[in-house]
C-alpha positions as CSV (number, residue, x, y, z in Angstrom):
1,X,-34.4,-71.6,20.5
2,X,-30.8,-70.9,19.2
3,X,-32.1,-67.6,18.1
4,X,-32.9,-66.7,21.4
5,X,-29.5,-67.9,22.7
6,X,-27.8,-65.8,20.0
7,X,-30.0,-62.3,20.7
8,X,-29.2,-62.9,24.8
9,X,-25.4,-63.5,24.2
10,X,-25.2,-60.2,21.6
11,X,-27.4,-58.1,24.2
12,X,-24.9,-58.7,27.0
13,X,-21.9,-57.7,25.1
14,X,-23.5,-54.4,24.0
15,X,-25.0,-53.7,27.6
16,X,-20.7,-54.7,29.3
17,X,-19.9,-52.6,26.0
18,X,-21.9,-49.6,27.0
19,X,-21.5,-49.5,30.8
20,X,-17.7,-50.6,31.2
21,X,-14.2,-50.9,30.0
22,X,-11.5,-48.7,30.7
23,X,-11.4,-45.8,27.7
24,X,-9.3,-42.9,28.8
25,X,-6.2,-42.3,30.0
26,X,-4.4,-38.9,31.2
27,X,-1.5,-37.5,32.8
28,X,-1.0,-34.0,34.9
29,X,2.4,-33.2,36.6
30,X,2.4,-31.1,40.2
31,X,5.6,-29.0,39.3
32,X,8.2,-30.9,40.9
33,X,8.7,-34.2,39.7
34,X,5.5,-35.8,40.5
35,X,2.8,-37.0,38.0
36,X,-1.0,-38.4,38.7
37,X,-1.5,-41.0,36.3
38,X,-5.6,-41.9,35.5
39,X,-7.5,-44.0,33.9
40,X,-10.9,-43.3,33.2
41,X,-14.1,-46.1,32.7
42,X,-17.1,-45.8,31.2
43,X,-19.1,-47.2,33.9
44,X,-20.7,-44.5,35.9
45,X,-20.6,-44.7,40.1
46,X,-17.5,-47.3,40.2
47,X,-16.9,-46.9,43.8
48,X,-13.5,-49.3,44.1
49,X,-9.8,-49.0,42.5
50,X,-9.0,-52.3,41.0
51,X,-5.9,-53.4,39.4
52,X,-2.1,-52.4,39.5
53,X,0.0,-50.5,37.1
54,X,3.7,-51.1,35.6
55,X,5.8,-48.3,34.9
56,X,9.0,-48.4,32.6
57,X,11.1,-45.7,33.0
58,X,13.4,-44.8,30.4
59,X,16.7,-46.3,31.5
60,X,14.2,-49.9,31.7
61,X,13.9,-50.1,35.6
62,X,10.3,-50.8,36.3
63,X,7.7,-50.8,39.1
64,X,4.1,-52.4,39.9
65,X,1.7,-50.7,42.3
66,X,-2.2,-50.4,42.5
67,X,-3.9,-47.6,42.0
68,X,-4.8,-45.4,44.8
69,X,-6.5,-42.8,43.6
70,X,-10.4,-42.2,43.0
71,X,-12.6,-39.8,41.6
72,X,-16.3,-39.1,40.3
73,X,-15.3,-36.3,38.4
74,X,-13.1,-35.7,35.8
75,X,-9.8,-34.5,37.5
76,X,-8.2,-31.5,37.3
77,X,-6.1,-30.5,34.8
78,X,-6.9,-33.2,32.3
79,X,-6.5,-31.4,28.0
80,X,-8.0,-33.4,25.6
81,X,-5.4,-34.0,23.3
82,X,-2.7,-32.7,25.4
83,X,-2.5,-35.1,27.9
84,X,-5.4,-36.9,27.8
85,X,-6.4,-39.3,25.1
86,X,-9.1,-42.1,24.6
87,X,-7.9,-45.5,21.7
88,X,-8.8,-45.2,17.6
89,X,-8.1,-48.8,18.1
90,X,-4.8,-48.5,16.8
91,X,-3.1,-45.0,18.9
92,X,-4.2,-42.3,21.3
93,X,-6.3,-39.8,19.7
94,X,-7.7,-36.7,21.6
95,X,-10.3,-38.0,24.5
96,X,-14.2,-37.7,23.3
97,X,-13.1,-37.5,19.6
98,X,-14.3,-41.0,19.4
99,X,-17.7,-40.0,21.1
100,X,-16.5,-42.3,24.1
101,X,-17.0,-41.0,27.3
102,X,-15.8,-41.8,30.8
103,X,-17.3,-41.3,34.0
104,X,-15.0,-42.5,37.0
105,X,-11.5,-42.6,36.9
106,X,-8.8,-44.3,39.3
107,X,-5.0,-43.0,39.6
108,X,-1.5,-43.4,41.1
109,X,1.0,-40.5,41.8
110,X,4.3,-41.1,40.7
111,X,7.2,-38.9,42.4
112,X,10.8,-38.2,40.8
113,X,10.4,-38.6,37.3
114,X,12.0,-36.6,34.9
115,X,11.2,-36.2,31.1
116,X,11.6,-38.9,28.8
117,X,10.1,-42.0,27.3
118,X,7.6,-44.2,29.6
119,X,5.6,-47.1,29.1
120,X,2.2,-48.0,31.6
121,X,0.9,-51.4,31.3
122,X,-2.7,-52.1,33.2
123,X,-1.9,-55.4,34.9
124,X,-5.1,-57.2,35.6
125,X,-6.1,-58.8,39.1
126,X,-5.0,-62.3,38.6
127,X,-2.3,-61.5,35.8
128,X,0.6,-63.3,36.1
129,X,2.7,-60.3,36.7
130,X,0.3,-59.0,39.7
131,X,2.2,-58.4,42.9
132,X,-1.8,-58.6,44.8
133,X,-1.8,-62.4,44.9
134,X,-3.6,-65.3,42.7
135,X,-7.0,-66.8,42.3
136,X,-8.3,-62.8,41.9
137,X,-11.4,-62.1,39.7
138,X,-11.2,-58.8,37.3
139,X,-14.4,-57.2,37.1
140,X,-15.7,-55.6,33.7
141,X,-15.5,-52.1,35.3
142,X,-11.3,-51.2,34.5
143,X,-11.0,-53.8,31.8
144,X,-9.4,-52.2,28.7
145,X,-11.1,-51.4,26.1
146,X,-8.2,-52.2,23.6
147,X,-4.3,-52.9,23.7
148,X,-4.1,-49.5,23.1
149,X,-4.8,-48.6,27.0
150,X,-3.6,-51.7,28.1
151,X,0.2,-50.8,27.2
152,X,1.2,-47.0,25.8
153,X,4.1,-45.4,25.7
154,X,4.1,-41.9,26.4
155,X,6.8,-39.3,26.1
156,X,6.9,-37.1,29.1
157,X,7.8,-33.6,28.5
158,X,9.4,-31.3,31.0
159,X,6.3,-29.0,30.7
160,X,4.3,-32.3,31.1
161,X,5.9,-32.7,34.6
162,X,5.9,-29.4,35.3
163,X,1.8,-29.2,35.1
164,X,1.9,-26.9,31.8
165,X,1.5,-29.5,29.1
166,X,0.7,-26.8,27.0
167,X,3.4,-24.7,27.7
168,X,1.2,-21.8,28.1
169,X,2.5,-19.8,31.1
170,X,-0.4,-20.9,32.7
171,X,-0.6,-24.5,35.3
172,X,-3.2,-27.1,33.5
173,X,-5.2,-27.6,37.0
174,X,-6.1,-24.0,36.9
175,X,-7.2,-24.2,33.2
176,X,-9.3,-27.1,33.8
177,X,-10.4,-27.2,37.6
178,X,-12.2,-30.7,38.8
179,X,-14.8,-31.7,37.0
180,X,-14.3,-30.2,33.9
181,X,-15.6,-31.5,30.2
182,X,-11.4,-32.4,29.2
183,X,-12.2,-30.0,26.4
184,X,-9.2,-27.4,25.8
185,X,-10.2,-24.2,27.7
186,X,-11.2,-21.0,26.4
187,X,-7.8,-18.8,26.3
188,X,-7.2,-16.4,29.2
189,X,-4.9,-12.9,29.3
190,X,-1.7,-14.3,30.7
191,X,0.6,-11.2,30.1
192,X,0.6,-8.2,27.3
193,X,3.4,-7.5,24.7
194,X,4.2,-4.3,22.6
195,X,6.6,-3.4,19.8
196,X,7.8,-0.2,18.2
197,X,8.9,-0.3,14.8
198,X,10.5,3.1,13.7
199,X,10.0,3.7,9.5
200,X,12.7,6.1,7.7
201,X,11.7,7.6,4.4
202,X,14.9,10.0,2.8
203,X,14.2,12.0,-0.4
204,X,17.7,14.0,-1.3
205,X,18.4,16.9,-3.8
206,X,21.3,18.3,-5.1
207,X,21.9,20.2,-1.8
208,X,19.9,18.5,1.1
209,X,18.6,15.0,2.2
210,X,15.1,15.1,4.2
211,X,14.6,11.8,6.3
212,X,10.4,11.9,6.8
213,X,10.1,9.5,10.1
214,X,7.3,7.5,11.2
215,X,6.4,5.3,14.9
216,X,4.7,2.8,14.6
217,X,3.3,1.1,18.3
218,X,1.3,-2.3,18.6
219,X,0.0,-3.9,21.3
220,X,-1.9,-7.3,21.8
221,X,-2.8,-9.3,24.5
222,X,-0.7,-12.7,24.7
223,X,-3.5,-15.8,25.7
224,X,-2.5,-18.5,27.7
225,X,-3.0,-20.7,24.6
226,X,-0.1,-19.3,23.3
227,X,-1.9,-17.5,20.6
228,X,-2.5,-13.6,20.9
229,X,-5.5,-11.7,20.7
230,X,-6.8,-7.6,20.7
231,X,-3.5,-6.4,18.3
232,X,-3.8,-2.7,17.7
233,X,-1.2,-0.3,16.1
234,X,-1.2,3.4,16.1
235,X,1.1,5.9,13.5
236,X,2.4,8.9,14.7
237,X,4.7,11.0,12.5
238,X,8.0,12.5,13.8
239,X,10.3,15.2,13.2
240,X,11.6,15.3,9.9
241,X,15.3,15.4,10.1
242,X,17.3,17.4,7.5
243,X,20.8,17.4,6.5
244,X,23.0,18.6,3.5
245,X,24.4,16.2,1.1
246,X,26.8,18.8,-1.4
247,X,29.7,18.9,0.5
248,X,31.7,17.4,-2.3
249,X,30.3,20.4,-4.3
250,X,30.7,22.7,-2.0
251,X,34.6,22.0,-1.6
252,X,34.7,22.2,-5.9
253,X,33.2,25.8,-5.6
254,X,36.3,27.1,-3.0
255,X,38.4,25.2,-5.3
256,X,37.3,27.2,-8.3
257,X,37.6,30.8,-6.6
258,X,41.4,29.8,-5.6
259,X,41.8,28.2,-9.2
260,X,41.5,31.4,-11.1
261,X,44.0,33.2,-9.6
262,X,46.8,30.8,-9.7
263,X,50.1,31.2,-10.6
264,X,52.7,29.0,-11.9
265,X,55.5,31.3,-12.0
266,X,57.9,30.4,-9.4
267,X,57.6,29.2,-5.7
268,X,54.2,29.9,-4.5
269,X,52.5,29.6,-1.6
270,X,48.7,29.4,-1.3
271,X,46.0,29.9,1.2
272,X,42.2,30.7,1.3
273,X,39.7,30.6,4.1
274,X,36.2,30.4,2.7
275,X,32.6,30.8,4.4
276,X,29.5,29.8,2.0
277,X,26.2,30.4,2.3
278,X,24.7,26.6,2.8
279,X,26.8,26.9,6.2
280,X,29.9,25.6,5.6
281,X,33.2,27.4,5.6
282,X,36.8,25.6,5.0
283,X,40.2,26.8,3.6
284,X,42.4,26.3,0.6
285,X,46.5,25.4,1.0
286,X,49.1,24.8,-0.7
287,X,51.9,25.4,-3.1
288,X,52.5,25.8,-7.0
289,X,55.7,25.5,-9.0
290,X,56.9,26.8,-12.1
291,X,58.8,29.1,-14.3
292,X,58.5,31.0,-17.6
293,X,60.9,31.4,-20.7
294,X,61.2,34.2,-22.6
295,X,61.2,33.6,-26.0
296,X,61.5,36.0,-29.4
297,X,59.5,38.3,-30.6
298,X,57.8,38.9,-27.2
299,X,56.4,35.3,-27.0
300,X,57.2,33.4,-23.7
301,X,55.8,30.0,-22.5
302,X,55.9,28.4,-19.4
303,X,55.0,25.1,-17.4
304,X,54.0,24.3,-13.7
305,X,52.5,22.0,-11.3
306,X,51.2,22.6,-7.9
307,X,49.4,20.9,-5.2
308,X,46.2,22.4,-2.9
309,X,44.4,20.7,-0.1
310,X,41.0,21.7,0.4
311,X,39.0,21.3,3.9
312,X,35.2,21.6,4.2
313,X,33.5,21.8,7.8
314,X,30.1,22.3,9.2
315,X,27.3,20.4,7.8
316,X,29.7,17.7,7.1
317,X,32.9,17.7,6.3
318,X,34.6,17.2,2.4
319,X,38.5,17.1,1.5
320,X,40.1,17.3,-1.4
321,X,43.7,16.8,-2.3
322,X,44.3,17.9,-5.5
323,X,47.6,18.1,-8.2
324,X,47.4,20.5,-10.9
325,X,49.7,20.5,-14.4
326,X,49.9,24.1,-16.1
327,X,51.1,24.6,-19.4
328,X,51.1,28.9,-20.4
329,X,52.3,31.3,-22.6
330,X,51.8,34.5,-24.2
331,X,53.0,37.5,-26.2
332,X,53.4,41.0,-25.8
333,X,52.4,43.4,-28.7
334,X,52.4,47.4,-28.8
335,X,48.1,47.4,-27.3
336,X,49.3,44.8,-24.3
337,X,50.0,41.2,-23.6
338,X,48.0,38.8,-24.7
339,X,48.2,35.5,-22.0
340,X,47.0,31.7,-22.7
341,X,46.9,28.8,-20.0
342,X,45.9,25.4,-19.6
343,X,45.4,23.6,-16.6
344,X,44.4,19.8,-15.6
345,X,43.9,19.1,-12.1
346,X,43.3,15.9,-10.7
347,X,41.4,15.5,-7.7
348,X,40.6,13.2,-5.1
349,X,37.3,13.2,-2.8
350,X,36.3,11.8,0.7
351,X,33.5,13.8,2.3
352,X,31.1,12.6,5.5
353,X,27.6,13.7,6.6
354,X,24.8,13.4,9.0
355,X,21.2,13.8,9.3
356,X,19.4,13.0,12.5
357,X,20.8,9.9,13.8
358,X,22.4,9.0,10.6
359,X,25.9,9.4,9.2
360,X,27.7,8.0,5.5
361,X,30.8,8.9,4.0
362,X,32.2,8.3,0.5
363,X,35.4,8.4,-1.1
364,X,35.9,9.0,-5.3
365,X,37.9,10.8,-7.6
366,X,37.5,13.2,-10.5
367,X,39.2,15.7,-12.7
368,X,39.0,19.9,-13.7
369,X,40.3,21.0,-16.8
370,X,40.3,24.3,-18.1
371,X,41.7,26.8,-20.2
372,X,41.6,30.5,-20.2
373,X,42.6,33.6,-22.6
374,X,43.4,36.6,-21.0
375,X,44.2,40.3,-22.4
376,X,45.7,42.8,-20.4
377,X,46.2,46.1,-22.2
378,X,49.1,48.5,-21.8
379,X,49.0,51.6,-19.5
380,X,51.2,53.3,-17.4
381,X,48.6,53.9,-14.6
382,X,45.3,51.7,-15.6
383,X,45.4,49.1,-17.6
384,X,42.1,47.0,-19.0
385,X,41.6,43.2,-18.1
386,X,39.4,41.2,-20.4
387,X,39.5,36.7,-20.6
388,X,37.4,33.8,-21.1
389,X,37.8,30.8,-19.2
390,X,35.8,27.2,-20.5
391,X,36.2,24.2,-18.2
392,X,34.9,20.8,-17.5
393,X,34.5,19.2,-14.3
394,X,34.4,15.8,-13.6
395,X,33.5,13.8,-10.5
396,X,33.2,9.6,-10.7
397,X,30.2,8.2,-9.4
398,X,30.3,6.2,-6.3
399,X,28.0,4.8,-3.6
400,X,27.7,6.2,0.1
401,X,28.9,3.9,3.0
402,X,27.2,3.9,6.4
403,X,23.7,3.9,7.2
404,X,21.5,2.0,4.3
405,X,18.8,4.4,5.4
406,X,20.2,7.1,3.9
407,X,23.0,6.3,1.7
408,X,23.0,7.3,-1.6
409,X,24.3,6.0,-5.0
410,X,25.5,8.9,-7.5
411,X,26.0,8.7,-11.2
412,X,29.8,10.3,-12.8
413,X,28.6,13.9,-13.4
414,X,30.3,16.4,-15.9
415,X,30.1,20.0,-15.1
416,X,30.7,22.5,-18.2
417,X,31.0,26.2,-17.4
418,X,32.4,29.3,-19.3
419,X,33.1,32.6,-18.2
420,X,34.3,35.8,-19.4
421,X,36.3,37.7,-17.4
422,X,36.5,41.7,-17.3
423,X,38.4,44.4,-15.5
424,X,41.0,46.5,-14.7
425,X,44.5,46.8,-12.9
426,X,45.7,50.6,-11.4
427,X,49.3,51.3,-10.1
428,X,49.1,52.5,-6.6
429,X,52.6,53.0,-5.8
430,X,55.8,51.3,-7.0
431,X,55.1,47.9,-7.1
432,X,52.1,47.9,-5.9
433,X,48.9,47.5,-7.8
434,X,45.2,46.9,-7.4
435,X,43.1,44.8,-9.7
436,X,39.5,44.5,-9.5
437,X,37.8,41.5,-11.8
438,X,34.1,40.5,-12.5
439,X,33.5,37.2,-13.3
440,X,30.0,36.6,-15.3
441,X,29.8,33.4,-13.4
442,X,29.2,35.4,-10.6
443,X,32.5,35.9,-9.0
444,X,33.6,39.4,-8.1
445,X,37.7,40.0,-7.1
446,X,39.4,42.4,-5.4
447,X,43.2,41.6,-5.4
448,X,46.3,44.4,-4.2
449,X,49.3,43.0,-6.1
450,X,52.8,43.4,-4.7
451,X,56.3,42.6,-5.4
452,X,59.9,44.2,-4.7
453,X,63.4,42.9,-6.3
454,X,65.9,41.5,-4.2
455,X,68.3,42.0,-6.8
456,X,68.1,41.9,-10.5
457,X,67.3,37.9,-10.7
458,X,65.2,37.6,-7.8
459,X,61.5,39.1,-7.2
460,X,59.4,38.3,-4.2
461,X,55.9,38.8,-4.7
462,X,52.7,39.1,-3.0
463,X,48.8,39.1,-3.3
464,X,45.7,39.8,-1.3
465,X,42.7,38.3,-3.1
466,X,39.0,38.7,-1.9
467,X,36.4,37.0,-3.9
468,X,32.6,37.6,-3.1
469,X,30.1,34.9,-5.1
470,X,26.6,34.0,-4.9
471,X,28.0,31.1,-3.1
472,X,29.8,32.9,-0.4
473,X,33.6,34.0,0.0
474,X,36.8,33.7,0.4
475,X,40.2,35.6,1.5
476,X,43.6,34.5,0.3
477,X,46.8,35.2,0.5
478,X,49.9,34.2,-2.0
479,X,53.5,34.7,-1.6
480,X,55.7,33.9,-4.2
481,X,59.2,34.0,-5.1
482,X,60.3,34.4,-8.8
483,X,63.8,33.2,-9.8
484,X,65.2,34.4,-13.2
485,X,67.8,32.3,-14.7
């Protein structure tokens, strides 16, 4: 007998177990402040709400009403795990994880809430704290299944109130319409997105940088899960954009057609224009000092300075201020005069370029030194011209400013060269000769020479000097005046 008693009390707890309790709860906001709360039984065909709910806002206030809202079907709008959630037995975990399901569900709207902290407490008929009167029976139908669902406290989001739990882009009724399984929905197209990414290769020699350019578009489809889906990229390959980087040697070579014909015998005034063959052209100015003592035995010597500014344009642009130191001398002997010179200039750099969209600029310094031996034979009419020049050029390292993309970081370089020098100078007229010079580093000159006394102590001299190169050339012009004291 107490057997039996025992197997009938343990069969009606499983069959309340399986056909009631209250084991869901979910929220879905309207947009505009309002919420529909629900709680969802396991008890298939409950026809009646029962019951009241409390509501603690976050600033503590609180309300009790009964539930006024009933459905069959699971209503719209419910996620598992987004907002809606079944009991572990110890916190909300996502509904159906648990294997529990519900099958009728009763609800309350709630208007003017805003996001925050709430708690809902079921309040049972015939609590204490039920506003519906006393002596009332609960049924088994919305009875708790836990203290879980009895009291929870949930943190409304604004995307929670604004029916987009999820925060998607997309309203959670429309995701999961009445009736639905709760389940997360499959992901829909809510909008497309692109991007272009532009990709700069540069490769540079000594006299141009090449920038090889690549576009690179991607597409993808972004899902109202917030993840994205259908990504696809395509390469196309651009224009290649092309610029020159020598400028700084380019302004070295105008330099070193003006430097060989320098002099540092009184007041002299310098000036070059210069068009290369890389497309640049620029000028040469400026002004040397000096003089020359005679000394015994036909030996002289002499000392100078001088100062030149040198402008590069087109393709770029390179300037160079430069301040040279000349120490010379010589001798005269019965087959012609026999000169020697010695030269250090010191010379500061800033040059700019661009290629396509790019530009960078640099500033450094550097130095020329070089000396030269020069014969020039007697003759009343034509007289020969042989020399050697041997030189060093130096130019500090430095790194490019401006656009990463294409700046560039240069090592000091040295630059050796020697030259010999041969040619010949005629007497045209009284005081005026013409010299012609070959250089064998491939500068050819063509100078007319001219100078007239003031008086015995004072000469004023002149010189038209064109120089053709493999590089390109240059016309100058020098006017000097020679002061003998």
């Amino acid at each position: 007998m107490k057997k039996k008693i025992i197997a009938g009390l343990l069969a009606t707890v499983l069959s309340t177990a399986a056909i009631s309790h209250t084991n869901s709860i979910g929220y879905v906001g309207d947009g505009t402040g309002g919420l529909n709360f629900w709680y969802g039984n396991w008890h298939p065909g409950t026809t009646f709400n029962e019951a009241e709910i409390k509501i603690t806002r976050p600033d503590g206030t609180t309300n009790i009403n009964a539930f006024n809202l009933l459905s069959q079907t699971t209503p719209a709008g419910l996620i598992s795990g987004v907002n809606y959630f079944t009991s572990s037995g110890t916190g909300l975990v996502p509904y159906g994880s648990n294997s529990q399901v519900s099958s009728t569900w009763q609800g309350i709207n709630y208007t003017g809430l805003s996001a925050g902290t709430y708690t809902f407490t079921y309040i049972p008929l015939g609590d204490a704290e039920s506003t519906l009167g006393s002596g009332l029976t609960p049924t088994a139908n919305w009875m708790p299944m836990d203290s879980v669902i009895r009291s929870l406290s949930i943190t409304l989001t604004t995307g929670d109130l604004n029916g987009d739990a999820n925060n998607n882009g997309v309203l959670d009724i429309l995701e999961v319409p009445s009736g639905g399984t709760g389940a997360a929905p499959s992901p829909t197209v809510v909008s497309q997105g692109s991007s272009t990414i532009l990709a700069y290769t540069a490769v540079a020699n000594s006299a141009t940088q090449t920038v090889y350019r690549s576009r690179t578009t991607t597409t993808w489809d972004n899902m109202s899960d917030g993840t994205t889906q259908n990504t696809q990229s395509t390469t196309t390959n651009l224009d290649d954009w092309v610029g020159r980087v020598d400028q700084i040697a380019t302004a070295n070579r105008m330099l070193s057609m003006v430097n060989r014909g320098l002099n540092f015998n009184g007041v002299n005034i310098v000036g070059s224009t210069n068009k290369m063959n890389n497309g640049m052209s620029g000028g040469v100015g400026g002004i040397t000092l000096g003089g020359i003592k005679d000394l015994e035995d036909g030996w002289h010597i002499g000392a100078g300075v001088g100062q030149l500014s040198t402008g590069v344009r087109d393709n770029g642009s390179a300037d160079v201020d430069s301040t040279l130191l000349n120490l010379n001398g010589g001798v005269k002997t019965d087959e012609g005069t026999v000169g020697l010179s010695l030269t250090h200039a010191m010379n500061n750099y800033k040059s700019s370029r661009t290629v396509g969209d790019f530009a960078n600029s640099a500033n450094t310094k550097g130095t020329d030194t070089w000396a030269t031996a020069t014969f020039t034979g007697n003759g009343e009419d034509i007289r020969p011209i042989v020399g050697a020049t041997h030189g060093v050029r130096r130019v500090n390292g430095y790194t490019e400013s401006g656009d990463v993309q294409t700046a560039r970081t240069l090592a000091t370089s040295h630059e050796y060269y020697t030259y010999a020098t041969l040619g010949a100078e005629a007497t045209v007229a009284p005081g005026v000769n013409l010299q012609t010079l070959h250089h064998t580093d491939g500068v050819n000159s063509l100078a007319l020479l001219a100078n007239a006394e003031i008086d015995k102590d004072t000469t004023i001299t002149g010189k038209l000097l064109r120089n053709v190169s493999d590089n390109g050339n240059s016309n100058s012009m020098v006017i000097g005046l020679v002061k003998r004291f």
